[in-house]
N, CA, C and O atoms as a CHARMM CRD file, in Angstrom:
* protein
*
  292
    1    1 UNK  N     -4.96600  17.26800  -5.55000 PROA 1      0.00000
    2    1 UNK  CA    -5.53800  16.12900  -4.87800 PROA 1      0.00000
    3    1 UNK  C     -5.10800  16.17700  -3.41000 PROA 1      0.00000
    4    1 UNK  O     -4.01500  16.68200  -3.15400 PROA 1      0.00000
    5    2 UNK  N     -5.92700  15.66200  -2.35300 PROA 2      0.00000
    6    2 UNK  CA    -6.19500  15.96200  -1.26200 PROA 2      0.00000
    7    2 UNK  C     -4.60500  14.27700  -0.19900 PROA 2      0.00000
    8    2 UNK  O     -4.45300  13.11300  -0.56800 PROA 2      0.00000
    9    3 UNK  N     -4.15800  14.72000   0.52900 PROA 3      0.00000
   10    3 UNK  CA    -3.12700  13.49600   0.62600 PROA 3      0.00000
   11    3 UNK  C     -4.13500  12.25400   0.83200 PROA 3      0.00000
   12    3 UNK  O     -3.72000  11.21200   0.32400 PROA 3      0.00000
   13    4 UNK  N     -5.12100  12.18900   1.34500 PROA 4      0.00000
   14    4 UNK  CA    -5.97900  11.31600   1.99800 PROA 4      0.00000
   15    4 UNK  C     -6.50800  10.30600   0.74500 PROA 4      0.00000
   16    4 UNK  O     -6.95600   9.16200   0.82600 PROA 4      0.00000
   17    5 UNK  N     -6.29800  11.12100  -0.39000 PROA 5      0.00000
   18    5 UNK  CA    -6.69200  10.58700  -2.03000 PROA 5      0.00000
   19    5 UNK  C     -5.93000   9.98200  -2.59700 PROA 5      0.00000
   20    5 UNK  O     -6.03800   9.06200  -3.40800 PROA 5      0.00000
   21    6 UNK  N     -4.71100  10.74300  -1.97300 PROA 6      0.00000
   22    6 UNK  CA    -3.25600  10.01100  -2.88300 PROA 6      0.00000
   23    6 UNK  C     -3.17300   8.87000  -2.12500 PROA 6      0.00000
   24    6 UNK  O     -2.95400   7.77200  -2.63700 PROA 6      0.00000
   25    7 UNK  N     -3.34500   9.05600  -0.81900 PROA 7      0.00000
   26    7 UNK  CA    -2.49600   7.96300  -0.14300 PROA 7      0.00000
   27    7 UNK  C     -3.39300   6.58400  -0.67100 PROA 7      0.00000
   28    7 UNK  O     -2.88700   5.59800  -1.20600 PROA 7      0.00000
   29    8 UNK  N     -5.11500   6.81700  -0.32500 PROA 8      0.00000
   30    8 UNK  CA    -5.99300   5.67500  -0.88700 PROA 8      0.00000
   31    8 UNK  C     -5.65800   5.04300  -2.27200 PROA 8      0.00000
   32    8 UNK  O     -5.84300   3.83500  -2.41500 PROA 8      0.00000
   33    9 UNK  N     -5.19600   5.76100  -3.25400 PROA 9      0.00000
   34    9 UNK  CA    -5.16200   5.52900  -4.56700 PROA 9      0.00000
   35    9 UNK  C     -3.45400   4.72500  -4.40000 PROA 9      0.00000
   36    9 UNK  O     -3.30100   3.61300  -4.90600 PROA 9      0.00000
   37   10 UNK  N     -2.71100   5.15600  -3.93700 PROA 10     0.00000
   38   10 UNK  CA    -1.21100   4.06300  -3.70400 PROA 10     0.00000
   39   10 UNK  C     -1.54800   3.05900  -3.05800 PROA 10     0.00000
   40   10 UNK  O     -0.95600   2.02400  -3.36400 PROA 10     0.00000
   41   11 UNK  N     -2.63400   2.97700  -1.91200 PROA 11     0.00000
   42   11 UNK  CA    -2.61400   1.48000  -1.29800 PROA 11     0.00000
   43   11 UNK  C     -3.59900   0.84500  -2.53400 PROA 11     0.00000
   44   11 UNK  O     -3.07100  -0.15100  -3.02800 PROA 11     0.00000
   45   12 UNK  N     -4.94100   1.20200  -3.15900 PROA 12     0.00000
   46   12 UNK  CA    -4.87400   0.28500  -4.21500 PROA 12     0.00000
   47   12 UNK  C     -3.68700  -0.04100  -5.09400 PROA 12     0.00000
   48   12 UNK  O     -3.50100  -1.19900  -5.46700 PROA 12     0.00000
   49   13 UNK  N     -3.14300   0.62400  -5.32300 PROA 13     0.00000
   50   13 UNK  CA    -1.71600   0.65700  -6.54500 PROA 13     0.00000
   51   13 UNK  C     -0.92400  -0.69300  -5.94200 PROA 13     0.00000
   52   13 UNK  O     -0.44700  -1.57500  -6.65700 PROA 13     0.00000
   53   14 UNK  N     -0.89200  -0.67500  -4.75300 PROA 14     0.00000
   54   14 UNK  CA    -0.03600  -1.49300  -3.75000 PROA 14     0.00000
   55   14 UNK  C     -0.83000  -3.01700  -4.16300 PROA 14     0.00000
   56   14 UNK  O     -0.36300  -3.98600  -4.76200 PROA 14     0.00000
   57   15 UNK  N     -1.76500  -2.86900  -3.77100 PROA 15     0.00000
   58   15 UNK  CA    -2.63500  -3.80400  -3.48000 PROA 15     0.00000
   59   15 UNK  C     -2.53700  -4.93700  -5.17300 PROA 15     0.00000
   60   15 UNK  O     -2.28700  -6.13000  -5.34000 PROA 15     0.00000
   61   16 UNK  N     -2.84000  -3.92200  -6.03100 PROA 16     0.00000
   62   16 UNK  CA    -2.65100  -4.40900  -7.52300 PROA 16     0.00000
   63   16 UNK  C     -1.32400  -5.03800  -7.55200 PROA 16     0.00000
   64   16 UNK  O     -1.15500  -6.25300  -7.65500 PROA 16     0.00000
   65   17 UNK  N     -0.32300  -4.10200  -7.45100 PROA 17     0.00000
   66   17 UNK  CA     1.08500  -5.29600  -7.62800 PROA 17     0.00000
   67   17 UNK  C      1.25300  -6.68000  -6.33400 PROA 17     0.00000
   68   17 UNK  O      1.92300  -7.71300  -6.36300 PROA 17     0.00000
   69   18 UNK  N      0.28800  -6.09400  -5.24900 PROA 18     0.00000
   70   18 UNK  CA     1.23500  -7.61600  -4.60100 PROA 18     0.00000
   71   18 UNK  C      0.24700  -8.73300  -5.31500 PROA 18     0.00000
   72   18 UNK  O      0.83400  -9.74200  -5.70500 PROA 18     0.00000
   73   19 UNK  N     -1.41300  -8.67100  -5.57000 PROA 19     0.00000
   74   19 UNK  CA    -2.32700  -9.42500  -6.23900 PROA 19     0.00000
   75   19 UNK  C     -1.25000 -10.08200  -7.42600 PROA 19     0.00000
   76   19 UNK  O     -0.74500 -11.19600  -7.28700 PROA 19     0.00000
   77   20 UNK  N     -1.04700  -9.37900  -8.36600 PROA 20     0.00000
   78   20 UNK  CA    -0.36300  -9.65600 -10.11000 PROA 20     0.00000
   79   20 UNK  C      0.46400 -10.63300  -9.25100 PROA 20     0.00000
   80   20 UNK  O      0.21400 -11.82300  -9.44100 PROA 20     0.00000
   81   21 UNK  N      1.81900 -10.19800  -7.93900 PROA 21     0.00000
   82   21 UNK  CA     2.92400 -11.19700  -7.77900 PROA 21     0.00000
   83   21 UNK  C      2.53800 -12.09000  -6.93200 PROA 21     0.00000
   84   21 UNK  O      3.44900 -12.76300  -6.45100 PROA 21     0.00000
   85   22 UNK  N      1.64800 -12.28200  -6.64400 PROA 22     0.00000
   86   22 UNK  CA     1.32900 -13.36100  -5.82400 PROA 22     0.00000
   87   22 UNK  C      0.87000 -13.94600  -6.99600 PROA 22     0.00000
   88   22 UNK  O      1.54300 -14.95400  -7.21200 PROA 22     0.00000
   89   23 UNK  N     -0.12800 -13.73600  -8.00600 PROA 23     0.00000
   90   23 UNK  CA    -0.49900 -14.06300  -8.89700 PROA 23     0.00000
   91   23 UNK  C      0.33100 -14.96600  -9.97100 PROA 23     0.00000
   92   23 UNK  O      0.10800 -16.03800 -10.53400 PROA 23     0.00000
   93   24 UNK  N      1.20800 -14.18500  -9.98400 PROA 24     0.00000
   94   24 UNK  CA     2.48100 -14.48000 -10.95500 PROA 24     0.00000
   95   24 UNK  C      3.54100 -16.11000 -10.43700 PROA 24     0.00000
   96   24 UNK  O      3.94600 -17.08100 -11.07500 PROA 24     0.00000
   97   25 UNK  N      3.63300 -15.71200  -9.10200 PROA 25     0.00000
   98   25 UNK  CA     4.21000 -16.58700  -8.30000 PROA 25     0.00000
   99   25 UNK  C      2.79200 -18.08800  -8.23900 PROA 25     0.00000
  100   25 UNK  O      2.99000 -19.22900  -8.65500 PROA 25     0.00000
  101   26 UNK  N      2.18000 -17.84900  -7.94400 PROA 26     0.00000
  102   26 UNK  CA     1.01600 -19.59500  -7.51300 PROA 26     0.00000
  103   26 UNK  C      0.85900 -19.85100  -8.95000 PROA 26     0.00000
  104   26 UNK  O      0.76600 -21.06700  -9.11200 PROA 26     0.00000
  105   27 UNK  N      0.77900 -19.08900 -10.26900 PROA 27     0.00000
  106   27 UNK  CA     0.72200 -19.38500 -11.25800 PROA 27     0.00000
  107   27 UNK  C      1.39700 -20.32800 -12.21100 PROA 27     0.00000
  108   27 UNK  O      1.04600 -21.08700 -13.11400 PROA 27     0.00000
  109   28 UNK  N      2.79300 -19.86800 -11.48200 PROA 28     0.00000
  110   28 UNK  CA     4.33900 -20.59600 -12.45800 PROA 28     0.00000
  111   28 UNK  C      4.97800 -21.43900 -11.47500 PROA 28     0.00000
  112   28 UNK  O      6.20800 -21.42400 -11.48700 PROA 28     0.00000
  113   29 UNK  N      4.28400 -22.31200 -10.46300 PROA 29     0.00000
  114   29 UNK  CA     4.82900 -23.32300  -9.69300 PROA 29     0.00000
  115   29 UNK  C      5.40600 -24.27000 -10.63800 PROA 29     0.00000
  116   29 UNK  O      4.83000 -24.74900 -11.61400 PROA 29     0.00000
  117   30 UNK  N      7.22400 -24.61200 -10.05400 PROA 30     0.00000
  118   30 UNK  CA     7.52100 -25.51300 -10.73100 PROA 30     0.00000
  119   30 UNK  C      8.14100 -24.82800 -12.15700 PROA 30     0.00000
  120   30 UNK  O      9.04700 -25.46900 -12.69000 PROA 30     0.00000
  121   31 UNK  N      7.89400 -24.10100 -12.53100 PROA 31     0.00000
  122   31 UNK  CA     8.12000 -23.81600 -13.74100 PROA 31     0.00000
  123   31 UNK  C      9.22000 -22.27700 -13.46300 PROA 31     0.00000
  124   31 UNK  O      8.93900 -21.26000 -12.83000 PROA 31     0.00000
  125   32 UNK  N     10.55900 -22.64300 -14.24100 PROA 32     0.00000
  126   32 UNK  CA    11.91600 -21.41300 -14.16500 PROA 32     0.00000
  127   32 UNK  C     11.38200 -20.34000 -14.72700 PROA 32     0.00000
  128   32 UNK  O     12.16600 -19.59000 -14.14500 PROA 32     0.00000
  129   33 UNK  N     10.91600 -19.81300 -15.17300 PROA 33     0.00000
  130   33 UNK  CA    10.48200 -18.80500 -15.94900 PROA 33     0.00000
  131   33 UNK  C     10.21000 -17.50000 -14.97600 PROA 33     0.00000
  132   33 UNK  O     10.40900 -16.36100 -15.39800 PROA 33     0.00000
  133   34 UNK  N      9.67800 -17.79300 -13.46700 PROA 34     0.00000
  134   34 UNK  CA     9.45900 -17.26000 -12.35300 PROA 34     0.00000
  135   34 UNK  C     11.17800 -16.96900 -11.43200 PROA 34     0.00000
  136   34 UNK  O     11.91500 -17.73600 -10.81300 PROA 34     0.00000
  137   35 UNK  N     11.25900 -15.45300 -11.76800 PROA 35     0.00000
  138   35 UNK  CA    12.50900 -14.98300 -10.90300 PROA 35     0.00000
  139   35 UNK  C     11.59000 -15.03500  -9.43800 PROA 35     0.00000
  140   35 UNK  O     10.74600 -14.18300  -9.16000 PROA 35     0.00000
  141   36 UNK  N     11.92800 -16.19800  -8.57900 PROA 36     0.00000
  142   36 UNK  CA    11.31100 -15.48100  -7.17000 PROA 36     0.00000
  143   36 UNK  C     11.64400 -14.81900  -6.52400 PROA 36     0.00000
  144   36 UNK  O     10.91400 -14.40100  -5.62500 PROA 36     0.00000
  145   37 UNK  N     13.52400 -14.21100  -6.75900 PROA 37     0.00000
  146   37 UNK  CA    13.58900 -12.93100  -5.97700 PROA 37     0.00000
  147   37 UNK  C     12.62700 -11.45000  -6.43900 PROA 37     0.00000
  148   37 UNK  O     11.84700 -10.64500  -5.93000 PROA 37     0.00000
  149   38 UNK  N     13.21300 -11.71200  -7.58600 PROA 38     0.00000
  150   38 UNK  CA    12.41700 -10.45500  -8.05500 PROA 38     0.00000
  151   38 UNK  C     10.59200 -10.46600  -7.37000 PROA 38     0.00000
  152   38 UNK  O     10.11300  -9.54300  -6.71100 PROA 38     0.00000
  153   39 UNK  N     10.06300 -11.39100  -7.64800 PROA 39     0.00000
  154   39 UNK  CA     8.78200 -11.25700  -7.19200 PROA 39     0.00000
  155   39 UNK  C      8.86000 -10.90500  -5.37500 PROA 39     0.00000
  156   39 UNK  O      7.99400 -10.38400  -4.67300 PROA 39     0.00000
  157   40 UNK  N      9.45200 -11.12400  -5.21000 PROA 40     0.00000
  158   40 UNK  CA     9.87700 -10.89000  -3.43300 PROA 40     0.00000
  159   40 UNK  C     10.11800  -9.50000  -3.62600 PROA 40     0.00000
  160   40 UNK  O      9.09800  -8.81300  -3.58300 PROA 40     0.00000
  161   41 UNK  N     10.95600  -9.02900  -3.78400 PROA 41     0.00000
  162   41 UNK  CA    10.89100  -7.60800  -3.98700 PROA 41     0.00000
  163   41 UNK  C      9.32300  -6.62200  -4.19500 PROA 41     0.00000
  164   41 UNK  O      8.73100  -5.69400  -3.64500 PROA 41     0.00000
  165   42 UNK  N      9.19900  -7.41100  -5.19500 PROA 42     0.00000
  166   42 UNK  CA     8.09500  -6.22900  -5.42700 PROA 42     0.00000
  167   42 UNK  C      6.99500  -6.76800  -4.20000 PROA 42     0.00000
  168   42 UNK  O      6.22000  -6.00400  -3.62400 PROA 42     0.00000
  169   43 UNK  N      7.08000  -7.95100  -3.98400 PROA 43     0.00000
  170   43 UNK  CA     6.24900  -7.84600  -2.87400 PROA 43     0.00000
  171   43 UNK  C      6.46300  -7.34500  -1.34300 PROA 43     0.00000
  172   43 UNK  O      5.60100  -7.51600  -0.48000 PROA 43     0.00000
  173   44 UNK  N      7.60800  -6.76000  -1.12300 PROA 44     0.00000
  174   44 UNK  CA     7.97500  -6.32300   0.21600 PROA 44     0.00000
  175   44 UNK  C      7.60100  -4.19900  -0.28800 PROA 44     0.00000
  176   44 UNK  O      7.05100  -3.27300   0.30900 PROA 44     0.00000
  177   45 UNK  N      8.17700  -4.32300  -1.42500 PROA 45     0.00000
  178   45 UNK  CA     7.53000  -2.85800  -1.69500 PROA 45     0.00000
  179   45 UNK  C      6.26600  -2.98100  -2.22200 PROA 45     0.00000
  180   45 UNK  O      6.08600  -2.13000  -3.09300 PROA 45     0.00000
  181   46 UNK  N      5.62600  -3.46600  -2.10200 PROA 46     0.00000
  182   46 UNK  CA     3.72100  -3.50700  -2.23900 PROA 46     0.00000
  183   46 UNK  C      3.89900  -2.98500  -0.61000 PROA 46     0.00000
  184   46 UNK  O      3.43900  -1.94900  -0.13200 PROA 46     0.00000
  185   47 UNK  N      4.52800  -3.79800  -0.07200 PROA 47     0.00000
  186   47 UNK  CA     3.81600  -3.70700   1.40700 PROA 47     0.00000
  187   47 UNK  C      3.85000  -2.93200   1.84000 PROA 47     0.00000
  188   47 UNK  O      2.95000  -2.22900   2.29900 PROA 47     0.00000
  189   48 UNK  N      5.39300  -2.77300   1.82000 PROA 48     0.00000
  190   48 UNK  CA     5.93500  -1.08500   2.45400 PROA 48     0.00000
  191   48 UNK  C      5.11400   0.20600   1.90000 PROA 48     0.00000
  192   48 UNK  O      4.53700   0.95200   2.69200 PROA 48     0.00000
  193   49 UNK  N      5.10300   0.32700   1.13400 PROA 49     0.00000
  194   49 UNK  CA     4.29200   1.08000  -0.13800 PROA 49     0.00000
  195   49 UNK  C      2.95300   1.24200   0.83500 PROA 49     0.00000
  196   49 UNK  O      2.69800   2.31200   1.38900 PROA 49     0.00000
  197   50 UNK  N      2.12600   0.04800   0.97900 PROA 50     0.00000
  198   50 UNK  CA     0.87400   0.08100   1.54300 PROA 50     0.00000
  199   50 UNK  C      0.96200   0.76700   2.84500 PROA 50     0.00000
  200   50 UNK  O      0.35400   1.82600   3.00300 PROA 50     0.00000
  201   51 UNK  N      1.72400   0.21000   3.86400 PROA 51     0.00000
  202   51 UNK  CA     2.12700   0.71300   5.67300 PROA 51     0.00000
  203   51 UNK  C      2.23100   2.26700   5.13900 PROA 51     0.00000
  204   51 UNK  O      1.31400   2.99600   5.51800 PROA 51     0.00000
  205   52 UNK  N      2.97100   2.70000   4.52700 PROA 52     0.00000
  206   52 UNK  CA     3.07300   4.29400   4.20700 PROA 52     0.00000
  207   52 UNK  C      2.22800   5.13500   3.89900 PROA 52     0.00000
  208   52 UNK  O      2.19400   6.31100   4.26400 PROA 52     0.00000
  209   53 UNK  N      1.39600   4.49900   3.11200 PROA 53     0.00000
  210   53 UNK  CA    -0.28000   5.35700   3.00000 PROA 53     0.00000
  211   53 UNK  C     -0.93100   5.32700   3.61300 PROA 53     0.00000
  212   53 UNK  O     -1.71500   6.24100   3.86800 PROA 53     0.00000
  213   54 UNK  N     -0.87600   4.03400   4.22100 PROA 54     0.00000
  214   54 UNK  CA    -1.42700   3.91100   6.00500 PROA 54     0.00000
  215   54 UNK  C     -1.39800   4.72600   6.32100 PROA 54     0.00000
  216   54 UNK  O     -2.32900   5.53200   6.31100 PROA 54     0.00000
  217   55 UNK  N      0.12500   4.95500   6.91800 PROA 55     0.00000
  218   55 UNK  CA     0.20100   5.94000   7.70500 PROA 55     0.00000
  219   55 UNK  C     -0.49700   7.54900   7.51100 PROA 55     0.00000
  220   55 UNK  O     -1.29500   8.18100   8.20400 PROA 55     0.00000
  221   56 UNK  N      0.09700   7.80900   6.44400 PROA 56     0.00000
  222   56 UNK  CA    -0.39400   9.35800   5.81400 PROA 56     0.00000
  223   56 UNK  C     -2.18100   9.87000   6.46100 PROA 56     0.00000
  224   56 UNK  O     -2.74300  10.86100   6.92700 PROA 56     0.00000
  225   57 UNK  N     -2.54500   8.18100   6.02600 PROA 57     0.00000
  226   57 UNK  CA    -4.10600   8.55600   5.95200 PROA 57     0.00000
  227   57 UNK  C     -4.15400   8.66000   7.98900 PROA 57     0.00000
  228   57 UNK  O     -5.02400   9.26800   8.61200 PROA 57     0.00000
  229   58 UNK  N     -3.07000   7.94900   8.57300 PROA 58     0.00000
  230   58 UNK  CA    -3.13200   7.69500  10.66300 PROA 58     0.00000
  231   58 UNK  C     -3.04300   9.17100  10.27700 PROA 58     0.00000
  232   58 UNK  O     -4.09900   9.79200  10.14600 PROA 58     0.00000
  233   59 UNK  N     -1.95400   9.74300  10.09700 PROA 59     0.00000
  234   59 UNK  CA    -1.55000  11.21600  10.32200 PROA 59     0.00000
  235   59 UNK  C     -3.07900  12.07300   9.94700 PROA 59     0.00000
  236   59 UNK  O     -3.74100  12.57800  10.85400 PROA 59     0.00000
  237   60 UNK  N     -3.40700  12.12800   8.82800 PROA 60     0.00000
  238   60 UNK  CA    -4.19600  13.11800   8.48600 PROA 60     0.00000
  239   60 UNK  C     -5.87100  13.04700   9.29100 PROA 60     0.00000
  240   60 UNK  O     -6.70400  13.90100   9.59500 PROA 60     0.00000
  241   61 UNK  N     -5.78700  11.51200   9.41500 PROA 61     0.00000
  242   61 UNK  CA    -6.95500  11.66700  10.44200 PROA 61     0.00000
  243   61 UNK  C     -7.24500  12.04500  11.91000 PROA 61     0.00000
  244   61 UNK  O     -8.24100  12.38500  12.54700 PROA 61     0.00000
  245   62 UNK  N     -5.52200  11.76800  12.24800 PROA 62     0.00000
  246   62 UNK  CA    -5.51300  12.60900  13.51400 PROA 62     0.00000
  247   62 UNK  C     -5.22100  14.26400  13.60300 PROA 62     0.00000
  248   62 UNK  O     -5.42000  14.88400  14.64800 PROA 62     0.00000
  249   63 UNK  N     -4.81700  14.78200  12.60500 PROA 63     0.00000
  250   63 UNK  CA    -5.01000  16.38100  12.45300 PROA 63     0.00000
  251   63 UNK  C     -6.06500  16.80500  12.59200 PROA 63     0.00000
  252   63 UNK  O     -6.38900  17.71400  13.35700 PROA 63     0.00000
  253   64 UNK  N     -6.78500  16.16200  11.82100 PROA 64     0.00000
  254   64 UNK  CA    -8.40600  16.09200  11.77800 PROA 64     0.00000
  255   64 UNK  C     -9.21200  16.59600  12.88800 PROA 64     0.00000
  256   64 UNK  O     -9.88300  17.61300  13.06600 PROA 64     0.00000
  257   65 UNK  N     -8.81700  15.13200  13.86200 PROA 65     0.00000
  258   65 UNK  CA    -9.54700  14.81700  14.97500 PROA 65     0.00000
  259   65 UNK  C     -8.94000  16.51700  15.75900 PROA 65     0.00000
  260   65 UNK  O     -9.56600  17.39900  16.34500 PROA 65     0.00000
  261   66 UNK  N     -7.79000  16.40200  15.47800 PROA 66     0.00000
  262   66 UNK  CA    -7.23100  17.84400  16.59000 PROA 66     0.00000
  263   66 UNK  C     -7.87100  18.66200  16.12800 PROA 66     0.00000
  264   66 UNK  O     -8.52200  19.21100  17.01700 PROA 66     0.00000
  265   67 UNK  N     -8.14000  19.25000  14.75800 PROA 67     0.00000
  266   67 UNK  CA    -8.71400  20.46800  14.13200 PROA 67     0.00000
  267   67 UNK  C    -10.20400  20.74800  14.95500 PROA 67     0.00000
  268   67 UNK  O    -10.82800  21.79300  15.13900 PROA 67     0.00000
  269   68 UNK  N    -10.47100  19.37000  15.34900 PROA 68     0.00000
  270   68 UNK  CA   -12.57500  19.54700  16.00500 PROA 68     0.00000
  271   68 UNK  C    -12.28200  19.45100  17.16300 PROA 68     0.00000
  272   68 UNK  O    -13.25900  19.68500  17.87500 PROA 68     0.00000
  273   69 UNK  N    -11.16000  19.15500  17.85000 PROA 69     0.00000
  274   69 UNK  CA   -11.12600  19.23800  18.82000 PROA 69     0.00000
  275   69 UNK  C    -11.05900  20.71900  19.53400 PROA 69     0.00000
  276   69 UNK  O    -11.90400  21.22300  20.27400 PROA 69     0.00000
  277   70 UNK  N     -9.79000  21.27200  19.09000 PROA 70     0.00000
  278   70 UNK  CA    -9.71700  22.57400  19.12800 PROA 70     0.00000
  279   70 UNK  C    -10.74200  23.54100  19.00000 PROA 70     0.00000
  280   70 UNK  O    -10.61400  24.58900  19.63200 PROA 70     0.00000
  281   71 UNK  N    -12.00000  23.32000  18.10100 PROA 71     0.00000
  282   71 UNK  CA   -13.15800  23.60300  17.65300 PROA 71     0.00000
  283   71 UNK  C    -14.09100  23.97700  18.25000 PROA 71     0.00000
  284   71 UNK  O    -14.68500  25.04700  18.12100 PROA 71     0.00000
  285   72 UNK  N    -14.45900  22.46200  19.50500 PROA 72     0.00000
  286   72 UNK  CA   -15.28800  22.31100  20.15300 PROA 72     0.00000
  287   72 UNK  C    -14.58700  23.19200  21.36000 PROA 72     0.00000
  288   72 UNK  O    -15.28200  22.96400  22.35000 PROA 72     0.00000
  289   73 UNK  N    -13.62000  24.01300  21.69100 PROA 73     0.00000
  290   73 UNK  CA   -13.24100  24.62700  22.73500 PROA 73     0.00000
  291   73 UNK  C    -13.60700  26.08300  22.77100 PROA 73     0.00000
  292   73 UNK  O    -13.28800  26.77600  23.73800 PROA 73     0.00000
């Protein structure tokens, strides 16, 4: 698999857990049953998680851009 695939397929992955803990969290207002650290957690690594595939996909599209650039010379 191509990084540009992986990285798309982790920011959905990302995207799914912060949805569920946000989910999880507006769901159980009021009610102990909800660790809100724990849900904090996973929601700072959703995020981070997400910025990182970001990135992969900044990086690989600017190789890219250099590869046609170089091209067109």
């Amino acid at each position: 698999m191509d990084p540009i695939s992986t990285a798309r397929y982790g920011m959905m992955a990302a995207t799914q857990a912060l949805s569920v803990s946000a989910g999880r969290v507006a769901g159980m207002a009021g009610d102990n049953s909800v660790d809100y650290a724990a849900e904090a957690v996973t929601q700072i690594q959703a995020k981070q998680s997400f910025k990182a595939d970001a990135a992969v996909i900044k990086v690989a599209d600017e190789m890219m851009q250099s590869l046609l650039d170089l091209q067109k010379t």
